[in-house]
N, C-alpha and C positions, 0 to 999 in steps of 0.2 A: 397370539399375534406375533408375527413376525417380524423382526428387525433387523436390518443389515446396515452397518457402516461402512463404506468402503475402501475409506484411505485416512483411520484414525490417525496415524501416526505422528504427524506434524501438530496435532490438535493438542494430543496426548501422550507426547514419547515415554509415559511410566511416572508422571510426579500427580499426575489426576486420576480420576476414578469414573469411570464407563455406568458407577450400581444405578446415578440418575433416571439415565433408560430403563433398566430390570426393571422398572416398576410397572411401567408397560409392556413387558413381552419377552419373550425370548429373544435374546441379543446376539449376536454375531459379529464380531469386532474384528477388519479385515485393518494390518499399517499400511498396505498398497493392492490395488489391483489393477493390473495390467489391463488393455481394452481386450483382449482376445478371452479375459476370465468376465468381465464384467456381467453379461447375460447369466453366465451360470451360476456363481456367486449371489445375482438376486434372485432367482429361483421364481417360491412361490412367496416372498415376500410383501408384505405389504406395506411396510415403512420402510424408506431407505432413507441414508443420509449419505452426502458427501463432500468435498472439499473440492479437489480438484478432477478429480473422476468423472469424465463426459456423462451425461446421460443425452443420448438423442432419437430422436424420434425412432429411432431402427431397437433400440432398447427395451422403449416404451411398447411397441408393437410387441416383441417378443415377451414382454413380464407385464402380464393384464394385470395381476393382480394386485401391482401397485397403487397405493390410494394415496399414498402422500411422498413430499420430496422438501428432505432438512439441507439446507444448506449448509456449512460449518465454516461459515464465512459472511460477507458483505457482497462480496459478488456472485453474480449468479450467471453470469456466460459459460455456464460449462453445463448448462442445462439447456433443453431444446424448448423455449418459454411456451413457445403458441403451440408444440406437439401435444407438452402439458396442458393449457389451458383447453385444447379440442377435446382431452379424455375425462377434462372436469378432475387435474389432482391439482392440489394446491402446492403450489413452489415457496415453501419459504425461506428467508436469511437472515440472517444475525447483524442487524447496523448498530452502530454505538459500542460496540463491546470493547473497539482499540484506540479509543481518541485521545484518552492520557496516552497513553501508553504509543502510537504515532507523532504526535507531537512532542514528545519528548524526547523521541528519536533524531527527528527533523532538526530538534537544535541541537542534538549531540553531532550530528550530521555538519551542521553550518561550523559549529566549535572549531569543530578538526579541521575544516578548510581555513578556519581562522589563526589555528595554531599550529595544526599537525604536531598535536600532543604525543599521538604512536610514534610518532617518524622519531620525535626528540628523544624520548623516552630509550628508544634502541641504539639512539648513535649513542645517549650518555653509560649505556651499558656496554656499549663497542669499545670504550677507552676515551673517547672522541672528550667527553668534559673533565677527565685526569691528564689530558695530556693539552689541554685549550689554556695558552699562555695570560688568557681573561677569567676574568669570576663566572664570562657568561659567553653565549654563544647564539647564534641562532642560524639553522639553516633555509629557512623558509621565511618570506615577510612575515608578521605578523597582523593583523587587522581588528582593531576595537570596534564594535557595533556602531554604539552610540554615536546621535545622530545622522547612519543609515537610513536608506529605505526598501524595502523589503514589499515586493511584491508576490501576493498569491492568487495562483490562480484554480478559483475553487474555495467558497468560503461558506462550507457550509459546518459542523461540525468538530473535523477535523481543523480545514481551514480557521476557523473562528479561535480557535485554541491555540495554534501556532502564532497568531495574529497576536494573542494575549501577550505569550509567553515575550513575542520579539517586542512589545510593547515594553515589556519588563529591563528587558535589556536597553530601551533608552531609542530604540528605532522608531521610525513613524509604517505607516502598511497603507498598499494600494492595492484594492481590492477586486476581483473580477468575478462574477457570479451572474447565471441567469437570471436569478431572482434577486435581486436587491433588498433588504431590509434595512430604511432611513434610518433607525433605531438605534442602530449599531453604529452609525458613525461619529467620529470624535473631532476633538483637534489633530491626534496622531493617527487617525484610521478614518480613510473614505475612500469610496468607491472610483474605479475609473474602469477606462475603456482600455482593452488591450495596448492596442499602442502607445500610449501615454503609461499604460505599466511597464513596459517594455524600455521606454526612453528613460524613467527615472528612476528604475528601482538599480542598488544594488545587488539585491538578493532576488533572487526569483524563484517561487517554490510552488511546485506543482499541489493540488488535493483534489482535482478535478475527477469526474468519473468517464473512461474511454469511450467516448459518442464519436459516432461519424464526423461531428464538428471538431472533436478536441483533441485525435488523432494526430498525432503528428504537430502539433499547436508550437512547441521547439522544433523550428525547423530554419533552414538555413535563412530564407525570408526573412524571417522574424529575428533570430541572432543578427543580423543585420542592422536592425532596429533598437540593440541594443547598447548597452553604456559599456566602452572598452574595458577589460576586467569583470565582468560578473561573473556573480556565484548562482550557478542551479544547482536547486534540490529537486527529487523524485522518491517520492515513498507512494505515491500511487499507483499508477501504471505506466509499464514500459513504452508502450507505444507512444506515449505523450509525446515524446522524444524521439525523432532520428538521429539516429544515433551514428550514422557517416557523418551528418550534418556538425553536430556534438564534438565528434574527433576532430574535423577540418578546424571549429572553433577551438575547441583546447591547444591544437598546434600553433595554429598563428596566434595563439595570444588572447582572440578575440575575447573569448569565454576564461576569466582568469583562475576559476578553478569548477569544477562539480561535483556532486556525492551522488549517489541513486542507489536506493533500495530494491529497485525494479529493473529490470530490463526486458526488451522485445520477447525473448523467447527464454521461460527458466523451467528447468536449470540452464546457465549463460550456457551458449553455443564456445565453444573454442575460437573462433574465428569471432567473434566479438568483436570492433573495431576499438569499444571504451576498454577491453583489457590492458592495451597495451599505451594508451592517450598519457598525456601529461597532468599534472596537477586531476586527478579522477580520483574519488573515491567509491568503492562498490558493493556495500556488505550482499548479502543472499539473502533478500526477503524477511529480515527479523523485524523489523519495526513491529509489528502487532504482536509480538514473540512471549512476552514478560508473562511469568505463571500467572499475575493476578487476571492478566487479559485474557487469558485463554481460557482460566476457570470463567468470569463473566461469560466469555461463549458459550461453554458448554452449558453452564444455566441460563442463558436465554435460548440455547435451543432445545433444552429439554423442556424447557416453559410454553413453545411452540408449540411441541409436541404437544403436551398436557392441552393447548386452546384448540388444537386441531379436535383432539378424541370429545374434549366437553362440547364441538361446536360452536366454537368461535376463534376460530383462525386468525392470527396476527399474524405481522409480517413478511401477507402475502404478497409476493412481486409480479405473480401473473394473473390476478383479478379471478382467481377464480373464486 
């Protein structure tokens, strides 16, 4: 049997080990392919996996012999779902593997808008705290949590765990979710409606997944709607965010600082409006990044694999 990865590299830059797969078949471990290689690269293979690597229907037509489709991730938009589901191959992905490991990010995220711990760190290495006529200095406000309120939107998971951790910190959390679960809520955590997240949180933190509804959800409307000074967070998806909208907020003030893991198009365009915004923080997609996260993925989607070949398929996303 046949097996192709297509764009191991992010998964596995050299600290993991690919032998999981061998067990099943002849491997083939691409760190990138371009789309004009994609076709020939899967040949006559019949297991692929990928990360960010299109497969669409125009793929599918050309490599019949595919029987199955590994995600190397939690999303699955870079596959053609219902092309899949018509030829009967199962589309699987990886959910759960990054939730420590995301929400831990999220508040190292908040931290920095709270301290700009980096910023200080290089002015006291500039000379800037040997030549400060005080014990102490600061160039940015600073902001304590406690008794904040911290809205997410998106409380499944991910959401649920960021909720914790801000809980820990002395905040309270207003929560937004299709699904609601009475269960979970506390004296410091219940559920509201958008608007009312919007009017009281200071913190605003996306975990949503990119639907036609939740597209664009930070948008200047909505910034409108909110408390002069807020913080947004984004370690889900770019689009959640407009991100003209974002800039015009960070300039006037409105939006008092943001972080974002994500953005519209990555790797960021140059022309990016938030490269150059005020108070922005931007890392490159790490939040799911930590070795222990990554090995969880790769054994939950070698474990896929393994329920696919016994007939019994987990974590399929297109019903097949």
């Amino acid at each position: 049997m046949k097996i192709v990865i297509l764009d191991g590299y992010t998964e596995n830059p050299g600290d993991l080990s690919w032998d999981g797969w061998k067990t099943y078949g002849e491997v083939t471990v691409y760190d990138r392919t371009p789309k004009e290689k994609i076709i020939e690269r899967i040949g006559d293979a019949e297991i692929i996996c990928t990360n960010k690597t299109p497969i669409t229907r125009e793929t599918l037509e050309q490599c019949p012999g595919i029987r199955y489709i590994g995600i190397l991730a939690t999303g699955y938009n870079v596959v053609d779902i219902e092309a899949a589901r018509e030829k009967n191959i199962p589309v699987c992905n990886v959910p759960g593997y990054g939730t420590a490991a995301v929400a831990q990010f999220t508040m190292g995220l908040l931290l920095e808008l709270c301290h700009r711990i980096g910023a200080h760190s290089d002015s006291v290495k500039a000379g800037d705290w040997a030549a400060c006529p005080d014990f102490c200095y600061w160039n940015f406000p600073q902001m304590e949590l406690a008794g904040k309120t911290m809205g997410i939107i998106g409380f499944g998971s991910i959401g649920r765990e960021v909720g914790r951790l801000a809980q820990a910190f002395g905040m309270k959390v207003l929560a937004n979710a299709r699904t609601r679960r009475p269960e979970l809520e506390t004296e410091t955590c219940r559920y509201a409606e958008l608007d009312e997240l919007f009017a009281c949180s200071d913190v605003i933190s996306l975990h949503c997944p990119l639907f036609p509804e939740t597209e664009g959800v930070i948008c200047e409307n909505n910034i409108e709607k909110m408390k002069d000074g807020v913080l947004i967070l984004n370690t889900a998806r770019g689009p959640l965010i407009v991100e003209k909208d974002l800039r015009k907020a960070l300039d006037s003030g409105k939006v008092g600082g943001a972080a974002v893991d994500v953005v519209s198009a990555e790797p960021i365009s140059r022309d990016n409006p938030l490269l150059t915004a005020p108070n922005m923080i931007i890392t490159p997609h790490i939040a799911w990044a930590p070795k222990e996260s990554r090995q969880r993925l790769m054994d939950i989607a070698v474990g896929n694999l393994k329920a696919f070949l016994d007939g019994k398929p987990v974590h399929v996303v297109n019903g097949v």
